[in-house]
PASEZA-869123 format. One record per residue (C-alpha): residue number from 0; residue in three letters; x, y, z. Coordinates in steps of 0.1 Angstrom, whole numbers. Last residue first. Example, Ala and Ser with C-alpha at 12.3 -4.5 7.8 and 13.67 -1.06 7.14 Angstrom:
BEGIN
ATOM num residu     X     Y     Z
ATOM   1    Ser   137   -11    71
ATOM   0    Ala   123   -45    78
% end
This chain:
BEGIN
ATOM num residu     X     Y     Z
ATOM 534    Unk  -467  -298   306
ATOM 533    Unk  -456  -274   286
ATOM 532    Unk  -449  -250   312
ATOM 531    Unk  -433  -274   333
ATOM 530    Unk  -408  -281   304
ATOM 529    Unk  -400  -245   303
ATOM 528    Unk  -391  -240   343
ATOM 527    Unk  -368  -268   337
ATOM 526    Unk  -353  -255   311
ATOM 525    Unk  -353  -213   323
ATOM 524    Unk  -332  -234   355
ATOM 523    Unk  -308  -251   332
ATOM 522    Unk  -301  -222   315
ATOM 521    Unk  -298  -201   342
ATOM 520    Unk  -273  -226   362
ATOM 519    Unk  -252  -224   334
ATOM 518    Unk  -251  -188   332
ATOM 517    Unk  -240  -188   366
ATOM 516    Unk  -215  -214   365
ATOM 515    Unk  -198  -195   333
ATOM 514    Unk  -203  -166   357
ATOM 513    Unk  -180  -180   384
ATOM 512    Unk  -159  -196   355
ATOM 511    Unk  -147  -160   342
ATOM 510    Unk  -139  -144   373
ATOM 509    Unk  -151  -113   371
ATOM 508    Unk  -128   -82   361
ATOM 507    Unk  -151   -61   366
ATOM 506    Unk  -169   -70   400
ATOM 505    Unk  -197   -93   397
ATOM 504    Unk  -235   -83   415
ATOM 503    Unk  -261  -112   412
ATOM 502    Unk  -295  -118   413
ATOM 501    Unk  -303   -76   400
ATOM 500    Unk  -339   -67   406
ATOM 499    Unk  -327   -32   409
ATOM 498    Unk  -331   -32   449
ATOM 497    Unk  -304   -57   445
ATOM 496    Unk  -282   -37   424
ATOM 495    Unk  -284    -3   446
ATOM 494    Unk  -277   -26   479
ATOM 493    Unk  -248   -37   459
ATOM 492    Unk  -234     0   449
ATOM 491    Unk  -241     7   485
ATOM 490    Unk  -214   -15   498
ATOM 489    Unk  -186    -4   475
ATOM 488    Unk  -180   -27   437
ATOM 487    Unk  -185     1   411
ATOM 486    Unk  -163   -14   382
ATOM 485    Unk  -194   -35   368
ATOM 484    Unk  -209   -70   360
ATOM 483    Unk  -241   -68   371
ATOM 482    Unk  -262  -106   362
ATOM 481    Unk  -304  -102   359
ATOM 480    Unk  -317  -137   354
ATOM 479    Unk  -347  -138   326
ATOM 478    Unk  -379  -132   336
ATOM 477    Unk  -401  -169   330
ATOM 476    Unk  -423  -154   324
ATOM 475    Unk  -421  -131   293
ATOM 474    Unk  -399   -97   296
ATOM 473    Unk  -409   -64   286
ATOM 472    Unk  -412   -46   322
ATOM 471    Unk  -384   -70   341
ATOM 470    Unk  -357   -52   312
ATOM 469    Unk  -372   -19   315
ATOM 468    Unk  -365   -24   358
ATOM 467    Unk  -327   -36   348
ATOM 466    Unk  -321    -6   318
ATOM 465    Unk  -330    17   347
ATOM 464    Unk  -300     1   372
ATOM 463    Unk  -278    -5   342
ATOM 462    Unk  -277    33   343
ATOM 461    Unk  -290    52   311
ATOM 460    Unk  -273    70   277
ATOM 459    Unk  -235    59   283
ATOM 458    Unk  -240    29   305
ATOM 457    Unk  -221    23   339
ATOM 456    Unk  -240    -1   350
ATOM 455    Unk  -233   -29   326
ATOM 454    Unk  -253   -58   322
ATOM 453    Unk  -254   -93   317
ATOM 452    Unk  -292  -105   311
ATOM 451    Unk  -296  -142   315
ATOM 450    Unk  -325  -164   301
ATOM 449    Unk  -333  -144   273
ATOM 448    Unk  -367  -142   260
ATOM 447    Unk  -372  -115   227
ATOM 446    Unk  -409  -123   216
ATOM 445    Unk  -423   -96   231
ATOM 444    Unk  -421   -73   200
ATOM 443    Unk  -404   -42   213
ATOM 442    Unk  -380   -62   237
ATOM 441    Unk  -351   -60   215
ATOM 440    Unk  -354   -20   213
ATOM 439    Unk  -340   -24   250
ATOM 438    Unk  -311   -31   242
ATOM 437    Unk  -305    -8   219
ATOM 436    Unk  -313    19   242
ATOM 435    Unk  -287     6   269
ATOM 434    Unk  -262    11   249
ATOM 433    Unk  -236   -13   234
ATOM 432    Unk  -258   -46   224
ATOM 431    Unk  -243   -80   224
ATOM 430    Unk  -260  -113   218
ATOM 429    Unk  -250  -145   232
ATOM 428    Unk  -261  -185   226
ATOM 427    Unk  -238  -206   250
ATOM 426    Unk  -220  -234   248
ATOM 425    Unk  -192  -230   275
ATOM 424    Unk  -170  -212   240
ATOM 423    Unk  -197  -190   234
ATOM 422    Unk  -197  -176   272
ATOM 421    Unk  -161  -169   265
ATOM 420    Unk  -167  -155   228
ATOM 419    Unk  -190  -133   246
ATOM 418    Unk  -172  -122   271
ATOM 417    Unk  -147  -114   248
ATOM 416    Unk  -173   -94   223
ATOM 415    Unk  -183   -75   256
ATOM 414    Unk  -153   -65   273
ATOM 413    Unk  -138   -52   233
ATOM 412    Unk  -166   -31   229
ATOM 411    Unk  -168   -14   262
ATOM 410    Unk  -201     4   263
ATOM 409    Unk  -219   -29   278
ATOM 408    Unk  -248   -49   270
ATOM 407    Unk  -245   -86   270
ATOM 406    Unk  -273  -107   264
ATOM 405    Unk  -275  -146   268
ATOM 404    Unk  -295  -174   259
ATOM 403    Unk  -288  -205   275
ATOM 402    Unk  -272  -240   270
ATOM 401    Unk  -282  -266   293
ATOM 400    Unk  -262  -266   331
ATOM 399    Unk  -229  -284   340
ATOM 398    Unk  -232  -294   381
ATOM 397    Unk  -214  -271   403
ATOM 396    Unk  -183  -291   418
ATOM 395    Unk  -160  -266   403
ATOM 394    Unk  -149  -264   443
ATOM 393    Unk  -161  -280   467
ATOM 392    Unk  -188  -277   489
ATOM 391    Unk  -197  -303   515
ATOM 390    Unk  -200  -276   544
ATOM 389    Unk  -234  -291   562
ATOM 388    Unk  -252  -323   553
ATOM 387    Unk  -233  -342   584
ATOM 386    Unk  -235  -316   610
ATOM 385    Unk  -206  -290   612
ATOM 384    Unk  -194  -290   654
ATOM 383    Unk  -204  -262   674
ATOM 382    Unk  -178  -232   679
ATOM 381    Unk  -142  -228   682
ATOM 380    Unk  -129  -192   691
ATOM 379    Unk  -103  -180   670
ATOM 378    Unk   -65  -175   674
ATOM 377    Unk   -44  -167   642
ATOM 376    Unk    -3  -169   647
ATOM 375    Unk    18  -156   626
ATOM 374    Unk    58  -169   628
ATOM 373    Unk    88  -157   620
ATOM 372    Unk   125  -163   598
ATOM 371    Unk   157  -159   616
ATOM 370    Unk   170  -138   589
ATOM 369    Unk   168  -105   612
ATOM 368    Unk   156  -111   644
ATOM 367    Unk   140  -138   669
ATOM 366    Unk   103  -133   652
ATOM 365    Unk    69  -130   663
ATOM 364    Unk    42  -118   647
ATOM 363    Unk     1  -116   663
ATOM 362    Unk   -34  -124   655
ATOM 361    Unk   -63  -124   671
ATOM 360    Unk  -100  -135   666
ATOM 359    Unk  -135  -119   670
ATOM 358    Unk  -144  -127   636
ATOM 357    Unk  -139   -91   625
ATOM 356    Unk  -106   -88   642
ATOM 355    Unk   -93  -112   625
ATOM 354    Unk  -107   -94   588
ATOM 353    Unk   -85   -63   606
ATOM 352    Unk   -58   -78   616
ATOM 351    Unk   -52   -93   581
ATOM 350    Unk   -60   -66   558
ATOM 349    Unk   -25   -43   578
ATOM 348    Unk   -10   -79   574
ATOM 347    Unk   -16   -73   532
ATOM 346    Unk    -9   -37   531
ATOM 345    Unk    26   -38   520
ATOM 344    Unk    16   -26   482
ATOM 343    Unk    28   -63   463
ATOM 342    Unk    65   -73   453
ATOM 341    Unk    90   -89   471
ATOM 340    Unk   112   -93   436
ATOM 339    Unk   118   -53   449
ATOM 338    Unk   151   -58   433
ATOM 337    Unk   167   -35   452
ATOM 336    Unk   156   -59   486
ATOM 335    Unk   125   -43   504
ATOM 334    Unk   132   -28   536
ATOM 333    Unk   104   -40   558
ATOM 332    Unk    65   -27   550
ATOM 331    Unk    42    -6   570
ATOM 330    Unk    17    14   549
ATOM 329    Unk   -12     2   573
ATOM 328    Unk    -2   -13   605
ATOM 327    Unk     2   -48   616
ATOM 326    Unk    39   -50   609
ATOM 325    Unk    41   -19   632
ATOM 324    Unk    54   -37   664
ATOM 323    Unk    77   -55   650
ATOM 322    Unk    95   -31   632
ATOM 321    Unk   116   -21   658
ATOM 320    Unk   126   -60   671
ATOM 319    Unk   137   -64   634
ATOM 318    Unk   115   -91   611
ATOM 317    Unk   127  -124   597
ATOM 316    Unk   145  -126   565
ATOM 315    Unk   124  -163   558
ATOM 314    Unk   123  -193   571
ATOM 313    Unk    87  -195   577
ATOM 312    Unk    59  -205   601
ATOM 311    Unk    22  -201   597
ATOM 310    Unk     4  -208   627
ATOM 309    Unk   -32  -215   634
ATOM 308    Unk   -48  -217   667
ATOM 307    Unk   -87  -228   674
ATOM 306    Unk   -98  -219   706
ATOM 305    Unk  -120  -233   730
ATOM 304    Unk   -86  -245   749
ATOM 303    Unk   -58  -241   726
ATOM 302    Unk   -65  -263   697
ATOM 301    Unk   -44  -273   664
ATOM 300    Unk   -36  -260   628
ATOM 299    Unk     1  -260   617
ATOM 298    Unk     8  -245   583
ATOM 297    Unk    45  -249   571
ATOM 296    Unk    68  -224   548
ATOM 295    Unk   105  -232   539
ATOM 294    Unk   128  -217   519
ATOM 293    Unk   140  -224   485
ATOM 292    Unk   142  -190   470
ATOM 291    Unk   148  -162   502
ATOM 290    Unk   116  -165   527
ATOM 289    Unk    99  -127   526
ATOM 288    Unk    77  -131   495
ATOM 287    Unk    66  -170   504
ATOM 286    Unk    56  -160   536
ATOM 285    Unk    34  -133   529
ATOM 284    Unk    18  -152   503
ATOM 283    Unk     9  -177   531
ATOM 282    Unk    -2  -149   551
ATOM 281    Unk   -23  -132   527
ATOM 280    Unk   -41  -168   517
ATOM 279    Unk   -47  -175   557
ATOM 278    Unk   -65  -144   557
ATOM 277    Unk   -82  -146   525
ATOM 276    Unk   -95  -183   529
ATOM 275    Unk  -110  -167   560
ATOM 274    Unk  -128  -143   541
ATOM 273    Unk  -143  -164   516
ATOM 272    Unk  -153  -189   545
ATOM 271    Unk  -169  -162   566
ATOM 270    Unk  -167  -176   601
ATOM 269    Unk  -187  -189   628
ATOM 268    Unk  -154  -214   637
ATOM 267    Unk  -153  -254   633
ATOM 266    Unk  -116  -273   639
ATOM 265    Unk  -126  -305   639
ATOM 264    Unk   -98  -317   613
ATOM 263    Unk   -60  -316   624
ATOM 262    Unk   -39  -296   599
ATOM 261    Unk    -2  -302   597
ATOM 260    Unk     9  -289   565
ATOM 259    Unk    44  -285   553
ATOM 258    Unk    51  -262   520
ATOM 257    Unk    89  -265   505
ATOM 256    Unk   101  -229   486
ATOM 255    Unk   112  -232   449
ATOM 254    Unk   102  -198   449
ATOM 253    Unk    79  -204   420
ATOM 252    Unk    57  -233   439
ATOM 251    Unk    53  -208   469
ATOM 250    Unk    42  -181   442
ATOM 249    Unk    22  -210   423
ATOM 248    Unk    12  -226   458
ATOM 247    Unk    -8  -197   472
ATOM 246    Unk   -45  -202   460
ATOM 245    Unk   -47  -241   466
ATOM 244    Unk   -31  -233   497
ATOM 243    Unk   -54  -210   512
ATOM 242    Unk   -82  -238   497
ATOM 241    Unk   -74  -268   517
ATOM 240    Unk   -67  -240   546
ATOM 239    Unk  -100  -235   548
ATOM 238    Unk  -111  -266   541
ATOM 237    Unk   -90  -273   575
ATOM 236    Unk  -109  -245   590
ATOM 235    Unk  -140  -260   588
ATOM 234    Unk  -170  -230   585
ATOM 233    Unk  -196  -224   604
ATOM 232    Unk  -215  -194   588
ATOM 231    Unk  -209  -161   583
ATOM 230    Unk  -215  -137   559
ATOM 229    Unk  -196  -108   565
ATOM 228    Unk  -201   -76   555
ATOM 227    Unk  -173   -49   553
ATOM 226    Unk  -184   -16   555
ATOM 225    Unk  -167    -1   584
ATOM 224    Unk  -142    25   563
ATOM 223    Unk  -108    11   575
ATOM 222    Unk  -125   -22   567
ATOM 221    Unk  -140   -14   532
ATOM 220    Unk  -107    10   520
ATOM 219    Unk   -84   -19   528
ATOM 218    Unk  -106   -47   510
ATOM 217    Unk  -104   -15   479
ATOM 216    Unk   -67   -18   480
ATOM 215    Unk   -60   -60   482
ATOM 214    Unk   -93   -61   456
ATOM 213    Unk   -69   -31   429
ATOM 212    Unk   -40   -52   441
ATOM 211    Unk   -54   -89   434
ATOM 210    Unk   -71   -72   397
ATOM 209    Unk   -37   -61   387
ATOM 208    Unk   -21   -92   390
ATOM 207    Unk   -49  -112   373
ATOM 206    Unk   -45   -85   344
ATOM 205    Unk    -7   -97   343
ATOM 204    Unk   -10  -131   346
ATOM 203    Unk   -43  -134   318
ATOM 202    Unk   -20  -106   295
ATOM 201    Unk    10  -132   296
ATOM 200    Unk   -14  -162   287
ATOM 199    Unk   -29  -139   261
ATOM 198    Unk     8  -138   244
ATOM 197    Unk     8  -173   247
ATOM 196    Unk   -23  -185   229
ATOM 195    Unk   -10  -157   205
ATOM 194    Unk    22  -175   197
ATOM 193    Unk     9  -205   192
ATOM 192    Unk   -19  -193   171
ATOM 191    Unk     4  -175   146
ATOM 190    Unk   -13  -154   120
ATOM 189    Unk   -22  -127   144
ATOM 188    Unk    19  -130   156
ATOM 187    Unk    22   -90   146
ATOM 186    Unk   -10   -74   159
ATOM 185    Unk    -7   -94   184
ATOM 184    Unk    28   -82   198
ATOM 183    Unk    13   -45   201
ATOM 182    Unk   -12   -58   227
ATOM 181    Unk    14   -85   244
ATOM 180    Unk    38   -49   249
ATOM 179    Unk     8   -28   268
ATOM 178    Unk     4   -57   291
ATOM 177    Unk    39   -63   292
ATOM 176    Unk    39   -26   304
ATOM 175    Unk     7   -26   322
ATOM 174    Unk    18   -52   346
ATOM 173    Unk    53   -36   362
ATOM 172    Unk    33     1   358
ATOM 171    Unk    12    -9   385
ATOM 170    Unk    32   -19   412
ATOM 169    Unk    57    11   404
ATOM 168    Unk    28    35   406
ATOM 167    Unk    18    17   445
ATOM 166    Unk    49    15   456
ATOM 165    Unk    55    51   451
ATOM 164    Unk    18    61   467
ATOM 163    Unk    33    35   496
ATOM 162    Unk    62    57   501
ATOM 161    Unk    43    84   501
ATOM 160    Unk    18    73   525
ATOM 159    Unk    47    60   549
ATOM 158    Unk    60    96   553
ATOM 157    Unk    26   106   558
ATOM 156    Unk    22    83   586
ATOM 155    Unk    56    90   601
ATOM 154    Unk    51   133   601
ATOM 153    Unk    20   122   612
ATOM 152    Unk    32   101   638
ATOM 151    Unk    54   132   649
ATOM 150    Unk    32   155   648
ATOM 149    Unk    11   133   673
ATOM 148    Unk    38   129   696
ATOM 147    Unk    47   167   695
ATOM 146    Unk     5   174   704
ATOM 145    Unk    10   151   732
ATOM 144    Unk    37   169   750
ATOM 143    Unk    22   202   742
ATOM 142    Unk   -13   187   758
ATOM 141    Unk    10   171   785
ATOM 140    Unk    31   206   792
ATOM 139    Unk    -1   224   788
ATOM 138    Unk   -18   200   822
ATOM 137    Unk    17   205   838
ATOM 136    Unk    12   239   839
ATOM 135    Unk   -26   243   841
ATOM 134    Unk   -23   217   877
ATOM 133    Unk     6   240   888
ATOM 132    Unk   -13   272   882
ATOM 131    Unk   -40   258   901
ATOM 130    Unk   -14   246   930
ATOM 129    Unk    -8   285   933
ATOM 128    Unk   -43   294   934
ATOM 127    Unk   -51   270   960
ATOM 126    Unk   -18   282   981
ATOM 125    Unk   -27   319   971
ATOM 124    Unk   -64   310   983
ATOM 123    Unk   -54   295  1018
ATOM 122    Unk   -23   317  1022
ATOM 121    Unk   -34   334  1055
ATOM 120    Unk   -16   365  1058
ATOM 119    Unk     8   372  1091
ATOM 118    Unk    25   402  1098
ATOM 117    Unk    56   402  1123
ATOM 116    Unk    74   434  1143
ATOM 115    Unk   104   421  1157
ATOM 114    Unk   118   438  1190
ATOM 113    Unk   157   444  1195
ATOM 112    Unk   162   463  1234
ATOM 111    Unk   192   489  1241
ATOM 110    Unk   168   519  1229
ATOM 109    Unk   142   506  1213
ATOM 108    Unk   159   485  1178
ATOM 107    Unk   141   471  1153
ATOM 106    Unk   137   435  1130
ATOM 105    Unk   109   433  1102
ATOM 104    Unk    91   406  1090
ATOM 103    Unk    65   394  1066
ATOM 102    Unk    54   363  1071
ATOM 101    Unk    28   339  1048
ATOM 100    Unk     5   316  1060
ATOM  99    Unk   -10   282  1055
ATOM  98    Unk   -32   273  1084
ATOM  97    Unk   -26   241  1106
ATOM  96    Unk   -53   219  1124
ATOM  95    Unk   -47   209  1165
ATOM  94    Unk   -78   226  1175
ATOM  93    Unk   -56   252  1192
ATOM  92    Unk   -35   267  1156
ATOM  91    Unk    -5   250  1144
ATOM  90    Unk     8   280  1115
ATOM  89    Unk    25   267  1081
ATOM  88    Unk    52   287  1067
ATOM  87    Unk    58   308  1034
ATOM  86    Unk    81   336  1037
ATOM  85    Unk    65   366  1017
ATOM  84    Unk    95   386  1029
ATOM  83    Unk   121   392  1053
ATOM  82    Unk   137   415  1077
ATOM  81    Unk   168   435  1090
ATOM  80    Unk   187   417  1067
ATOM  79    Unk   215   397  1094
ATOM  78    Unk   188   394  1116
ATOM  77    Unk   159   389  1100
ATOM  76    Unk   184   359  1077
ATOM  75    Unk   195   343  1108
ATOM  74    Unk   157   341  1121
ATOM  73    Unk   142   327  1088
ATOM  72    Unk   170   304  1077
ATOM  71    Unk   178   277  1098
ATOM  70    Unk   156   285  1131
ATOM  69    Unk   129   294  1113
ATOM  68    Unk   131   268  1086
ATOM  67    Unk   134   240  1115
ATOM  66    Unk   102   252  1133
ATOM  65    Unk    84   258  1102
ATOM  64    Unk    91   217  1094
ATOM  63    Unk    80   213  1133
ATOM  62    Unk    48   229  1125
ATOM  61    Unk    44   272  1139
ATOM  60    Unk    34   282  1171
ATOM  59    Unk    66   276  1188
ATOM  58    Unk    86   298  1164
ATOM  57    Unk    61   328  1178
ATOM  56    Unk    69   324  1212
ATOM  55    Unk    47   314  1240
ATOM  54    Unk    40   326  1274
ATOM  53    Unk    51   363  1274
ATOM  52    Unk    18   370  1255
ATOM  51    Unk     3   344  1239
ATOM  50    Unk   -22   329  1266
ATOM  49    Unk   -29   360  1280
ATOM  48    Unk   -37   376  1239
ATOM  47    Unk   -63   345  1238
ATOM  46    Unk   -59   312  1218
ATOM  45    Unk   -81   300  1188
ATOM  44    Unk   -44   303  1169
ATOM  43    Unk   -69   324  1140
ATOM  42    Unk   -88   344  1162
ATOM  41    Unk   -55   356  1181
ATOM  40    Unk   -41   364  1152
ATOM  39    Unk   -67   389  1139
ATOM  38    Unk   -70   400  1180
ATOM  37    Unk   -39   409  1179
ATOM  36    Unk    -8   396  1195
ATOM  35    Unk    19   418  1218
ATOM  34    Unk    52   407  1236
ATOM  33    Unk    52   377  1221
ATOM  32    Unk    89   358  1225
ATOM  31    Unk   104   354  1191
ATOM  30    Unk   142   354  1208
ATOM  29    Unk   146   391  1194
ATOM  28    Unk   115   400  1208
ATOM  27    Unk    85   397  1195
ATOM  26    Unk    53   420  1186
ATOM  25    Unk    25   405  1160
ATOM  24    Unk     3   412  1139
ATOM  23    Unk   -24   387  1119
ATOM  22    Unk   -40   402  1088
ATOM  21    Unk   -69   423  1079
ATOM  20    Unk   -67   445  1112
ATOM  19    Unk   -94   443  1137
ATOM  18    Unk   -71   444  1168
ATOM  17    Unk   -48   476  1151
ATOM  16    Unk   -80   493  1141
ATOM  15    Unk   -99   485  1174
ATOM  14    Unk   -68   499  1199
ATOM  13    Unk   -76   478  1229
ATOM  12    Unk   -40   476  1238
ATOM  11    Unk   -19   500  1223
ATOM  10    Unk    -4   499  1189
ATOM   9    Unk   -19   528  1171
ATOM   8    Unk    -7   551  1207
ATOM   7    Unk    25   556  1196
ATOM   6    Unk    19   575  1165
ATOM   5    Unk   -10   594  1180
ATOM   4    Unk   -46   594  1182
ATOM   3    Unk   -62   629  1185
ATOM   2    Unk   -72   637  1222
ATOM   1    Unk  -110   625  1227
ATOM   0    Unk  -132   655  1241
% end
């Protein structure tokens, strides 16, 4: 029978637990020579216990970095300690590959000799588990990294929304109150037509102020929102910038500033015209704001290989090297001077980029500093040329039309009757009626024809949309032309108005000869139409 294993006899050769152990052992002496390998390490080198033992030291099986840190620090720190820990090497094993591993060591004395007693782990998974930390460390530090920035733009964005909330009170209160003032003056200067010719100058200035901000904010809303339509066509630019100036010479004009244009013709992009004239009318407005009294603005249009280039140059307080790069973004406005005589919501560049954008152009700023004035320049790709019948509009050239019949209906008393003294004044026959109902109560008999309907949608007792279809239900041929004219001005409020039967859609406040045109046109169309009835 087997004696009982002893203490000394675990590490003998052959011994199955101490060759089957989970880790690598090993037996030096105090130079690292192996005196004993098991078969755990042996497996792992690819070598056998004869080709270890008293042939090779353990140093010599590790990399030459391993070499170095056991010879700097591993083996003079064993020996002064008595052994070390968890030190982290890299093993050379016989297929010439290398094996993470970690050491532990521990230095003893047998009688006059010093042996060291090594374990090795492999440190495959710690390693991979180690560099997964890593990877989830740095990864949190971006996310944490990234979640400061955007704090911090928000902190910025909603710093520049309250500015521009502030901007925007103190843009509208500067028209309302003369606004407010004319209507109490003309109850007093009633008996003076003079005097009331130019207090409804002042209230024509100011309500065509407020209209430009409450288009400039609801333009803003439409692009940032994706509903913005265009309807394109090829458009000239040099018309374009016929009528960009047209628009922007009372401001320039007012600021005593001096307007250059060099525009050379040929210059065709798919474009919408209204649009465009908007772009170039921002910019020109910009300049004229930012270039001190008596400055000068100039328009250069010319080619840059299949591109049109437009430039609008100025003399003007120029922009900082920090601000440059936000003069495209919304809310983002210089320093205005304390008299604020700059004006407007600082959204206009912000409009800008974005209607470029839409006709697949660019635009960018430069400027050398502070008061050393800057340049916009607008890229966009040429296309065919115009043929001769195309792009001949000009404006006010719509021919006069006969005089028509017109009804008005809409809740706002003082809207209608001035619409209708307007409409009056081009020649026109009008009636007025305040709801919807009594509107309709003209139809009863058939023999109520007008040739234009002017309706409001926003109707106490029904929507202009429902007064539109009872409208097309009463009406003799020749149905008369079906005109919106309404606050509600988003995408779907014109798909609603179409689908209504309504010809046109005009935002409140409408530009008064637009539908003067309109009306004529009507009239001149239910004319014709009646002569070839009668015939």
């Amino acid at each position: 029978m087997r004696n009982p294993v002893s203490a000394h006899d675990v590490d003998a050769p052959g011994d199955a637990p101490y060759d089957d152990a989970p880790c690598g052992l090993l037996r030096t002496g105090h130079d690292g020579l192996i005196h004993r390998a098991n078969g755990t390490f042996c497996r792992w080198v690819g070598m056998s216990e004869n080709e270890l033992v008293g042939r090779r030291r353990f140093q010599d099986l590790l990399t030459v970095g391993g070499r170095i840190f056991h010879q700097t620090h591993f083996g003079p720190l064993l020996q002064m300690q008595g052994s070390v820990s968890e030190v982290k090497l890299d093993l050379q094993v016989a297929d010439g590959g290398t094996i993470p591993i970690m050491v532990n060591a521990a230095r003893h004395g047998r009688g006059d000799a010093v042996v060291h007693t090594i374990a090795v782990f492999v440190a495959k998974e710690r390693h991979a588990y180690e560099r997964e930390l890593m990877r989830s460390r740095r990864h949190a530090e971006e996310l944490a990294e990234r979640q400061r920035a955007i704090q911090s733009e928000l902190r910025e964005t909603d710093r520049r929304k309250d500015e521009f909330l502030a901007m925007l009170a103190h843009e509208l209160r500067n028209p309302l109150a003369p606004i407010a003032m004319s209507a109490q003056l003309l109850k007093a200067v009633s008996h003076d037509p003079q005097r009331v010719h130019q207090v409804g100058e002042v209230i024509e200035r100011q309500i065509n102020h407020l209209t430009h901000l409450v288009d400039d904010l609801l333009d803003v809303s439409r692009v940032t929102r994706g509903l913005i339509q265009l309807d394109l066509e090829p458009v000239e630019l040099t018309r374009v910038v016929t009528a960009a100036v047209e628009q922007a010479r009372p401001l320039l004009d007012a600021r005593g500033h001096t307007l250059t244009v060099h525009a050379q013709p040929g210059h065709v992009v798919e474009g919408d015209r209204t649009r465009l004239v908007q772009i170039v009318v921002n910019l020109l407005n910009n300049a004229a704001k930012y270039t001190p009294q008596g400055g000068r603005v100039q328009v250069s249009l010319t080619t840059e290989g299949d591109r049109a280039r437009l430039d609008v140059i100025d003399t003007g307080i120029g922009i900082e090297p920090t601000l440059l790069p936000h003069v495209f973004d919304l809310f983002s406005q210089a320093e205005r001077t304390p008299d604020r005589a700059q004006g407007g919501l600082g959204i206009g560049l912000a409009l800008v980029r974005s209607l470029v954008a839409l006709h697949s152009g660019t635009v960018e700023a430069h400027s050398d500093g502070a008061h050393r004035g800057c340049r916009f320049t607008l890229r966009f790709p040429l296309t065919r040329q115009l043929d001769d019948t195309g792009d001949r509009h000009v404006l006010g050239s719509t021919p006069g039309g006969a005089p028509a019949h017109v009804l008005i209906v809409d809740d706002n008393h003082d809207a209608a009757h001035l619409l209708a003294d307007v409409l009056r004044l081009a020649g026109h026959c009008v009636d007025t009626a305040f709801f919807a109902q009594d509107a309709i109560d003209r139809f009863r008999d058939g023999g109520y024809a007008p040739s234009v309907c002017i309706l409001d949608i926003g109707l106490p007792d029904m929507t202009g949309y429902e007064l539109a279809a009872r409208i097309r239900e009463r009406s003799p041929e020749p149905a008369p032309l079906l005109i919106a004219l309404t606050g509600y001005g988003q995408a779907h409020d014109l798909v609603l108005s179409k689908a209504a039967g309504f010809a046109h859609h005009l935002v409140k406040p409408a530009d008064a000869e637009a539908l003067i045109r309109l009306v004529d046109e009507a009239g001149r169309a239910r004319s014709v139409a009646r002569e070839g009835l009668i015939a």
